[in-house]
DSSP file (Angstrom, degrees, kcal/mol; ACC not computed):
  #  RESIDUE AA STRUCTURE BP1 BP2  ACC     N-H-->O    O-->H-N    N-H-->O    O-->H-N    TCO  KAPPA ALPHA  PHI   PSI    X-CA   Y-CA   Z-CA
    1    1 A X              0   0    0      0, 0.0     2,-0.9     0, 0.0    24,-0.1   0.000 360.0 360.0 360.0 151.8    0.0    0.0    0.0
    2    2 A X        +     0   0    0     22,-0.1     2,-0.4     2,-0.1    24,-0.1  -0.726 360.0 168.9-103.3  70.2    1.2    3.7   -0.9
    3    3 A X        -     0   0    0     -2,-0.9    22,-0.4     2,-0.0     2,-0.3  -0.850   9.5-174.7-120.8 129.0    1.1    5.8    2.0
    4    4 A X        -     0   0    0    101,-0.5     2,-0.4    -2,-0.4   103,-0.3  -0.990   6.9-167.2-115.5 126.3    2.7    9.2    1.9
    5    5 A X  E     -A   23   0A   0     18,-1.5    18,-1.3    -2,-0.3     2,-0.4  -0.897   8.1-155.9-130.8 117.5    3.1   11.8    4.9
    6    6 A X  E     +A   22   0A   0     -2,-0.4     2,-0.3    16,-0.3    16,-0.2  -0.735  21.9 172.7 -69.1 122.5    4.1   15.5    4.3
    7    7 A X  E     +A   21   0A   0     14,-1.3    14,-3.4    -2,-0.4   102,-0.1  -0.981  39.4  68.7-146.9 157.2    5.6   17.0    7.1
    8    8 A X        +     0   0    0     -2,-0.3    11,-0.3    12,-0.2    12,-0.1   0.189  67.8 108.0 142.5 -38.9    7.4   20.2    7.6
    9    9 A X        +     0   0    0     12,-0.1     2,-0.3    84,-0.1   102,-0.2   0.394  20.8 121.1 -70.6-155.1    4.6   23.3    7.4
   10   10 A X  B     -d  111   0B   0    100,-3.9   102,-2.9    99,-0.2     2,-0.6  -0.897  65.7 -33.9 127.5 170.2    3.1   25.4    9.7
   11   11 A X        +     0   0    0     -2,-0.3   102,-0.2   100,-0.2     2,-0.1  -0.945  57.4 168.0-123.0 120.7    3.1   29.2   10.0
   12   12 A X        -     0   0    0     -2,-0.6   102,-3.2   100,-0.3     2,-0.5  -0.240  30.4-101.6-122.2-173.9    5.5   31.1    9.1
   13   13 A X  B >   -g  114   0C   0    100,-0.2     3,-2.4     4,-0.1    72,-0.2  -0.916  47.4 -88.9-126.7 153.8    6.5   34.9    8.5
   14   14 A X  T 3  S+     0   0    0    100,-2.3     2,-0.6    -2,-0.5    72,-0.2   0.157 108.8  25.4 -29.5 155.0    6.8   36.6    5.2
   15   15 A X  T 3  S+     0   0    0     70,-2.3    69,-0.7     1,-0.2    -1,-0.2  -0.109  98.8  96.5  72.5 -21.1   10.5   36.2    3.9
   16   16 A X  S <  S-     0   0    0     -3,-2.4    68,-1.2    -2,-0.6    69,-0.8   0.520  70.7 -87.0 -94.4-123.4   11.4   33.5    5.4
   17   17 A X  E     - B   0  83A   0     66,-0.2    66,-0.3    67,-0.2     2,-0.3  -0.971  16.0-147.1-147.6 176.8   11.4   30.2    4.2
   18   18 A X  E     + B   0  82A   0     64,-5.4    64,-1.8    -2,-0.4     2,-0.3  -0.846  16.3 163.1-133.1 142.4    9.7   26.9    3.6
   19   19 A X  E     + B   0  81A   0    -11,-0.3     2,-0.5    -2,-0.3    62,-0.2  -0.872   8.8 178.1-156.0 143.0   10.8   23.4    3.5
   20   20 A X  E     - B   0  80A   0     60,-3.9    60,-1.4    -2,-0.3   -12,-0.2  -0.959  12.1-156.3-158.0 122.9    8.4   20.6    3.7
   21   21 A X  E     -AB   7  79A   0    -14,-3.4   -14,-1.3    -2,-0.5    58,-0.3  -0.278   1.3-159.6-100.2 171.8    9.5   17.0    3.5
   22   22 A X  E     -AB   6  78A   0     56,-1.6    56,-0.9   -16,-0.2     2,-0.5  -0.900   9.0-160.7-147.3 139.3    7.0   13.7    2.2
   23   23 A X  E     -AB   5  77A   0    -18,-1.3   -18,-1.5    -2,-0.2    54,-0.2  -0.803   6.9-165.2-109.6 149.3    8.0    9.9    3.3
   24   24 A X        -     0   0    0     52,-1.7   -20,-0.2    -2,-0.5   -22,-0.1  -0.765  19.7-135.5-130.1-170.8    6.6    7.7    1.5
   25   25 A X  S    S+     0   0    0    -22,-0.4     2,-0.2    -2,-0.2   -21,-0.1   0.072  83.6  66.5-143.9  27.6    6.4    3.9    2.4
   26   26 A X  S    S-     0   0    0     50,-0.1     2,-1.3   -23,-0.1    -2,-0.2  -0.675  99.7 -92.5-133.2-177.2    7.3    2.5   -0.7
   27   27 A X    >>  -     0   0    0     -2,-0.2     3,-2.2     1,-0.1     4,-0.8  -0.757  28.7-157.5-119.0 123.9   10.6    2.8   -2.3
   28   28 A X  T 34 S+     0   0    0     -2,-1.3    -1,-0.1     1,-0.3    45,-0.1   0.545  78.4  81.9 -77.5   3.2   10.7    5.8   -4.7
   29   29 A X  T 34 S+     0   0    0     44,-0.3    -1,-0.3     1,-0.2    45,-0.0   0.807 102.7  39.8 -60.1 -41.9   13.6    4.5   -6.9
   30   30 A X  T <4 S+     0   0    0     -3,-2.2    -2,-0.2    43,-0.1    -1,-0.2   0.793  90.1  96.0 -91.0 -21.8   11.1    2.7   -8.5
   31   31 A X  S  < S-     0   0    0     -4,-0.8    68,-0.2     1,-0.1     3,-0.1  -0.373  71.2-128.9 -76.1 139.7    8.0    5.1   -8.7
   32   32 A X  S    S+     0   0    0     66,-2.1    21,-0.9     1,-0.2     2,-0.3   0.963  85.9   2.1 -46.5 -63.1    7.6    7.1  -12.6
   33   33 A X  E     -H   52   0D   0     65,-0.4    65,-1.9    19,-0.2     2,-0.3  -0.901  56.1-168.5-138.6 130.4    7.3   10.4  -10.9
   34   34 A X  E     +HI  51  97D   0     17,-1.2    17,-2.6    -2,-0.3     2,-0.3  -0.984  30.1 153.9-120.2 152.9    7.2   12.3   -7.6
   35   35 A X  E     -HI  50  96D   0     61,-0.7    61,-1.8    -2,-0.3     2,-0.5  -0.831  35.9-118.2-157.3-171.8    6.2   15.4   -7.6
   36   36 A X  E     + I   0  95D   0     13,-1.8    12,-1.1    -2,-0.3    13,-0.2  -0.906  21.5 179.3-141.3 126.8    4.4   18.6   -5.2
   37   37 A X        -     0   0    0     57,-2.4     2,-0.3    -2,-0.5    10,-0.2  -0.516  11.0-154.6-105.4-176.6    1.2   20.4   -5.8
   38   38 A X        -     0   0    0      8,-0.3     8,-2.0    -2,-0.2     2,-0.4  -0.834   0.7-157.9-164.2 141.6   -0.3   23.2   -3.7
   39   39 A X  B     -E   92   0B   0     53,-0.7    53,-1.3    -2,-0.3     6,-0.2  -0.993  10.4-143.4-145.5 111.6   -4.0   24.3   -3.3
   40   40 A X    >   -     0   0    0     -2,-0.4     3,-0.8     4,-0.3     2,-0.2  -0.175  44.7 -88.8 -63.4 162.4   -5.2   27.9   -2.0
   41   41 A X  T 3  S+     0   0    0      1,-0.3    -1,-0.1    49,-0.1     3,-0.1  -0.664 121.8   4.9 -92.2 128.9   -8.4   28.2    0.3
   42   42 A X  T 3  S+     0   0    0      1,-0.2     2,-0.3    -2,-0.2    -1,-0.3   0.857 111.1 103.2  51.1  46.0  -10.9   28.4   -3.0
   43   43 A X  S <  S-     0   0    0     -3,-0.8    -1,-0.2     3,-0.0     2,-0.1  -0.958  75.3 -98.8-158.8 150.4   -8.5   27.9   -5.8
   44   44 A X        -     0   0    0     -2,-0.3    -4,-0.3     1,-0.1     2,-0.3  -0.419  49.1 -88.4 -61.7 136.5   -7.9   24.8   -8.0
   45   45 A X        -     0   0    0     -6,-0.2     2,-0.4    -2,-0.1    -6,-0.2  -0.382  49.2-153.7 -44.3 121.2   -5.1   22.6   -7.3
   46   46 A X        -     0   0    0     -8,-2.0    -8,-0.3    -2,-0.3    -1,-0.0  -0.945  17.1-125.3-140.3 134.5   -1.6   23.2   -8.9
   47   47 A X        +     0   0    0     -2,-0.4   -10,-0.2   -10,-0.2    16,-0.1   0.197  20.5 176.8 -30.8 147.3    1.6   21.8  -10.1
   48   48 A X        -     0   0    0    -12,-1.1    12,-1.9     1,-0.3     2,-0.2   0.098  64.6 -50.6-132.6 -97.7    4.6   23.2   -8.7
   49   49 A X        -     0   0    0     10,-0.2   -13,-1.8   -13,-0.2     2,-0.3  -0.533  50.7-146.5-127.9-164.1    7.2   21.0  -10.2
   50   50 A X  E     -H   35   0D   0     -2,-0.2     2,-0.3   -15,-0.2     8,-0.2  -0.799  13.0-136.4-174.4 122.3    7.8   16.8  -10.6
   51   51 A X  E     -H   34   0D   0    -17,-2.6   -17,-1.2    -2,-0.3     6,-0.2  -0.661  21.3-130.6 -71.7 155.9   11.1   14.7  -10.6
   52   52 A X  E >   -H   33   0D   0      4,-0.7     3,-1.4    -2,-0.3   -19,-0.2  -0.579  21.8-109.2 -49.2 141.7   11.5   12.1  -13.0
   53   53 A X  T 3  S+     0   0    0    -21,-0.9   -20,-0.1     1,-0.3   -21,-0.1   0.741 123.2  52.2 -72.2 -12.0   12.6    8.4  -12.3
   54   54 A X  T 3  S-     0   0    0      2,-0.1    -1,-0.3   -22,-0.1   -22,-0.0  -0.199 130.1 -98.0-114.9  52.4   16.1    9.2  -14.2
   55   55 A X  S <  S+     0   0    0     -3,-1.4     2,-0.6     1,-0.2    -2,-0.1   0.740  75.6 151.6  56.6  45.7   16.5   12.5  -11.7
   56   56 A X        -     0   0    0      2,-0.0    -4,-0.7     0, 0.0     2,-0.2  -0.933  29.5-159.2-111.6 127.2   15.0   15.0  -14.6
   57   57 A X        +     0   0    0     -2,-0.6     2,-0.3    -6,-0.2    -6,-0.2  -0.569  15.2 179.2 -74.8 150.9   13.2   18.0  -12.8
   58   58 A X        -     0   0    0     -8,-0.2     2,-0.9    -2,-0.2    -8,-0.1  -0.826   6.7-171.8-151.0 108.2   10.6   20.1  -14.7
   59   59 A X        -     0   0    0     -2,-0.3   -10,-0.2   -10,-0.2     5,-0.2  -0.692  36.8 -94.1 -99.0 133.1    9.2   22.7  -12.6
   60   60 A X     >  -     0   0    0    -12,-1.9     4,-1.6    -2,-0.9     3,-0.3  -0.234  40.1-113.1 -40.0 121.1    5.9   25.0  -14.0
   61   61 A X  T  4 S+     0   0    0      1,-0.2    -1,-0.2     2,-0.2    -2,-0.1   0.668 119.8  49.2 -50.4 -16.4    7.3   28.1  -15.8
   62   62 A X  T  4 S+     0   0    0      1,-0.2    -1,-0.2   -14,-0.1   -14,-0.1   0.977 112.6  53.3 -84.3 -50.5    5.5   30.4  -12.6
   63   63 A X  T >> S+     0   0    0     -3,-0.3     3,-1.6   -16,-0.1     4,-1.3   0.647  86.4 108.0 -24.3 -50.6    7.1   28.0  -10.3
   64   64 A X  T 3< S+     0   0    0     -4,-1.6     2,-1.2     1,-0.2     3,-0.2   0.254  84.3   6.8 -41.0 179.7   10.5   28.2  -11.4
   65   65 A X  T 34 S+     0   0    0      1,-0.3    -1,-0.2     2,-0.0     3,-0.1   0.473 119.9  78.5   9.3  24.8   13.2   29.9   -9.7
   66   66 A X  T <4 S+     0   0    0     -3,-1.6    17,-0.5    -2,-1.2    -1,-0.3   0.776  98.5  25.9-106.3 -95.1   10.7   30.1   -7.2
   67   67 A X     <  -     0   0    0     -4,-1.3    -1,-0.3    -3,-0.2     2,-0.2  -0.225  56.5-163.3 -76.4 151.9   11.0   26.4   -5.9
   68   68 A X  E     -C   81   0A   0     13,-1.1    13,-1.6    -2,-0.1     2,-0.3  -0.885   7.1-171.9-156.9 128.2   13.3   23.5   -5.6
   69   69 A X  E     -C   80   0A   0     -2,-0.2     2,-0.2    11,-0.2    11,-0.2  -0.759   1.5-172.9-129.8-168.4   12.9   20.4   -5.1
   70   70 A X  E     -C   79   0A   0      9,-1.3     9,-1.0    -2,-0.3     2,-0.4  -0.799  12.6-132.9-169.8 169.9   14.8   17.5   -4.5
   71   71 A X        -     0   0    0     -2,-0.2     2,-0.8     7,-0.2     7,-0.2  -0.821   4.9-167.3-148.2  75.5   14.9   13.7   -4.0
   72   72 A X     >  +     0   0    0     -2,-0.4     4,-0.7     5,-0.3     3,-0.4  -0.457   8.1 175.1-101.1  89.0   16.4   11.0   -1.5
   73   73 A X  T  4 S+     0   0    0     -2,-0.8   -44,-0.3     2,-0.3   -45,-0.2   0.642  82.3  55.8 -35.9 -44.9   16.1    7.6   -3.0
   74   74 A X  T  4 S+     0   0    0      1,-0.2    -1,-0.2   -47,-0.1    -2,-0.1   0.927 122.2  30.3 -25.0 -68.4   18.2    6.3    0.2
   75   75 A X  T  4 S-     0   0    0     -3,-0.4    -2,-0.3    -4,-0.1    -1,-0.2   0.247  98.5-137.0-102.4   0.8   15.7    7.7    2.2
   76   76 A X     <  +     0   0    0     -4,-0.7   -52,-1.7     1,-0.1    -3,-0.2   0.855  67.1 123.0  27.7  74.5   12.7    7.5    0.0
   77   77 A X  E     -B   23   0A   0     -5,-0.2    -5,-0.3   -54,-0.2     2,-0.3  -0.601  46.8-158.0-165.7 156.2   12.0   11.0    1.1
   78   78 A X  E     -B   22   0A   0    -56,-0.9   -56,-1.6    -7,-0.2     2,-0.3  -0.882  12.9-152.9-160.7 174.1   11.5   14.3   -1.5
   79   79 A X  E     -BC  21  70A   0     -9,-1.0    -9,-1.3    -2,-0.3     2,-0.3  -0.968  11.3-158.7-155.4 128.3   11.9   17.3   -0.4
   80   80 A X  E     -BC  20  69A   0    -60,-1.4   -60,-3.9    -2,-0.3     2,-0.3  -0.982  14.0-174.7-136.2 132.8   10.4   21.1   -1.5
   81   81 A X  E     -BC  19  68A   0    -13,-1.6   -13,-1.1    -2,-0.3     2,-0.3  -0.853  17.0-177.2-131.4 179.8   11.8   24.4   -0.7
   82   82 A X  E     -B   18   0A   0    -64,-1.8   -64,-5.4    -2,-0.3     2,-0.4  -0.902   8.1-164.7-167.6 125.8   11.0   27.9   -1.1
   83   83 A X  E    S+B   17   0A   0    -17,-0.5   -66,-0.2    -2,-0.3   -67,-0.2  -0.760  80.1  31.4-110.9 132.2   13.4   30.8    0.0
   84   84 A X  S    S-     0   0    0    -68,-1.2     2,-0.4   -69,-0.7   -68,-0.3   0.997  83.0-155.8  93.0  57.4   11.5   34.4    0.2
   85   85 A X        -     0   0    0    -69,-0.8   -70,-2.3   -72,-0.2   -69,-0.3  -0.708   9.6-168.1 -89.4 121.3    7.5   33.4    1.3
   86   86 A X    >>  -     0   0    0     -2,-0.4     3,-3.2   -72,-0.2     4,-0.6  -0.705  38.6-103.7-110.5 174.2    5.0   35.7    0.5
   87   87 A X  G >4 S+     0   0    0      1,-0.3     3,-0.7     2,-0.2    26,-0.3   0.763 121.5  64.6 -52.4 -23.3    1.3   35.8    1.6
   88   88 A X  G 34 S+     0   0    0      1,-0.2    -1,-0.3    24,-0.1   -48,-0.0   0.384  88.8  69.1 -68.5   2.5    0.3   34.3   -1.9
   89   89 A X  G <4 S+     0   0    0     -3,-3.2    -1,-0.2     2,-0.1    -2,-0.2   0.768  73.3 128.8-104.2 -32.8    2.5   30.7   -0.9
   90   90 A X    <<  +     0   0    0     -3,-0.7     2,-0.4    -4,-0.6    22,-0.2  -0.026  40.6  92.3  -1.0  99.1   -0.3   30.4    1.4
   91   91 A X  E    S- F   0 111B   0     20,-0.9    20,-2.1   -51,-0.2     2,-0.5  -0.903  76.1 -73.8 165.4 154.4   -1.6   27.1    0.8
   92   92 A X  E     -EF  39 110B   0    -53,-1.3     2,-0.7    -2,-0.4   -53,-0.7  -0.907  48.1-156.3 -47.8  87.9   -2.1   22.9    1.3
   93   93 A X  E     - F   0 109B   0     16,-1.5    16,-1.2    -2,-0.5     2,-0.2  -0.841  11.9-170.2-103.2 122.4    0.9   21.5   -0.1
   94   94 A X        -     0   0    0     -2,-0.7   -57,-2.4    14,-0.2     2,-0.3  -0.752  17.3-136.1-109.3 167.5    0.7   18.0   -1.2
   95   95 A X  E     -I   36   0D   0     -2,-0.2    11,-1.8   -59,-0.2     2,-0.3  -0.719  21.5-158.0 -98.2 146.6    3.2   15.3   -2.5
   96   96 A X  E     -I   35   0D   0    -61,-1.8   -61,-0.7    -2,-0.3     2,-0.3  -0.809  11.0-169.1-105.3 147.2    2.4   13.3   -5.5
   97   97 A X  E     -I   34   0D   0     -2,-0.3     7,-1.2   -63,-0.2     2,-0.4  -0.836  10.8-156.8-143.8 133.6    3.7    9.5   -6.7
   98   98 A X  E     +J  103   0E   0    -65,-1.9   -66,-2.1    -2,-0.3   -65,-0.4  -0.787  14.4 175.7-111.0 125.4    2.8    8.3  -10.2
   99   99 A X  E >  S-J  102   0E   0      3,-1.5     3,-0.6    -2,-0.4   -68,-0.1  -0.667  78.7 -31.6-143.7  77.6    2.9    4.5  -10.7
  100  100 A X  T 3  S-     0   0    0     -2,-0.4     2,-3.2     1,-0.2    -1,-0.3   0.878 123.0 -50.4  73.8  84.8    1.8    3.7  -14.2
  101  101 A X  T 3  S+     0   0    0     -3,-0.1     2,-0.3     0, 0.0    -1,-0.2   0.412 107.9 116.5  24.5  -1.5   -0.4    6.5  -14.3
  102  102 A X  E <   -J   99   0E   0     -2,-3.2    -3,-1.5    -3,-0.6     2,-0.2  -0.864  60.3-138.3-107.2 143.4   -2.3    6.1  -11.1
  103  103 A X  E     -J   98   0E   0     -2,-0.3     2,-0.4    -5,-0.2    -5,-0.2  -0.483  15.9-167.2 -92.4 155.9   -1.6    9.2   -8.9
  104  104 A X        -     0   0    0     -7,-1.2     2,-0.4    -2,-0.2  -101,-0.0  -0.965  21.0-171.8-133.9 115.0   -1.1    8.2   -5.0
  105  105 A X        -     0   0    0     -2,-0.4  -101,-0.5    -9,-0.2    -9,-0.2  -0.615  20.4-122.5-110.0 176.9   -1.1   11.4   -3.1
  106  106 A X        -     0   0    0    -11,-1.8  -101,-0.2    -2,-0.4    -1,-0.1   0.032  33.6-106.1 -88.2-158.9   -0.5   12.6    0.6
  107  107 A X        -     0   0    0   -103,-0.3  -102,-0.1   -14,-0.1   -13,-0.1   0.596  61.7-126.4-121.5  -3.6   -3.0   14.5    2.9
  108  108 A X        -     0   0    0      1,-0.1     2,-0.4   -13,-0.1   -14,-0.2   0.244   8.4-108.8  83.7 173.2   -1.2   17.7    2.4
  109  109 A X  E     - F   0  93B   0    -16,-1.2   -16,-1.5  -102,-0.1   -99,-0.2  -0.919  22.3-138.0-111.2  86.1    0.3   20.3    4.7
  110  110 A X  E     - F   0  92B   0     -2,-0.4  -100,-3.9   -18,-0.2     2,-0.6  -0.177  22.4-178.4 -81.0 159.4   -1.2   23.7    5.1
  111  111 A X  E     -dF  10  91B   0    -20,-2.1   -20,-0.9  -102,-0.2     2,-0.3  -0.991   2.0-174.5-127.8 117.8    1.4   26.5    5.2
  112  112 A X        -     0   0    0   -102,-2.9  -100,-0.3    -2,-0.6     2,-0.2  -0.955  19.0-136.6-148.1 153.9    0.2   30.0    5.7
  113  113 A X        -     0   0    0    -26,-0.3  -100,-0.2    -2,-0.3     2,-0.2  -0.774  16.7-140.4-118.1 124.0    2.3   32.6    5.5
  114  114 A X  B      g   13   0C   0   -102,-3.2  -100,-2.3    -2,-0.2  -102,-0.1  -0.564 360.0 360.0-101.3 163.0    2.1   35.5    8.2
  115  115 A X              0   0    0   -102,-0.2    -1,-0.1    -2,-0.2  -102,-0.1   0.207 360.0 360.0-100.9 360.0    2.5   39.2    7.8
């Protein structure tokens, strides 16, 4: 079974920064894809970026230089960070894993971002 836990969020204050980890409980060497979404209070769910099984990153063009994320295969672990949080990162961030196409997600993380 595919059980993934986000931990790491929490409320935090404008500038500072974010970094918000996901275990999974399977070994992610093997998985197509992991990857991180985020969902605003009213707003559709959205990509933020997604590793690849041969380490290739591809982050969403708003996303970019914005985010980084990162991978431990060792640790079956991924990893998102975000340097500079404004009130707009506000948000649920969840982890994704892709296995043949069927998505296995986490229960997400709320973040909100203080002023």
């Amino acid at each position: 079974q595919v059980q993934l836990v986000e931990s790491g969020g929490g409320v935090v204050q404008a500038g500072e920064s974010l970094r918000v980890s996901c275990s999974t409980s399977i070994s992610i060497s093997s998985v197509d894809v992991v990857g991180w979404y985020r969902q605003a209070p009213g707003a559709q769910r959205e990509l933020i970026a997604t590793i690849a099984r041969g380490e290739e990153t591809n982050y969403v063009p708003s996303m970019e230089g914005r985010f980084s994320v990162s991978k431990d295969d060792d640790k079956n672990t991924f990893t998102l960070q975000r340097i500079g949080l404004k009130p707009e990162d506000t948000a649920a961030y969840l982890c994704v894993v892709i296995i043949k196409g069927a998505y296995y997600w986490g229960r997400g993380i709320q973040v909100t971002v203080a002023t």
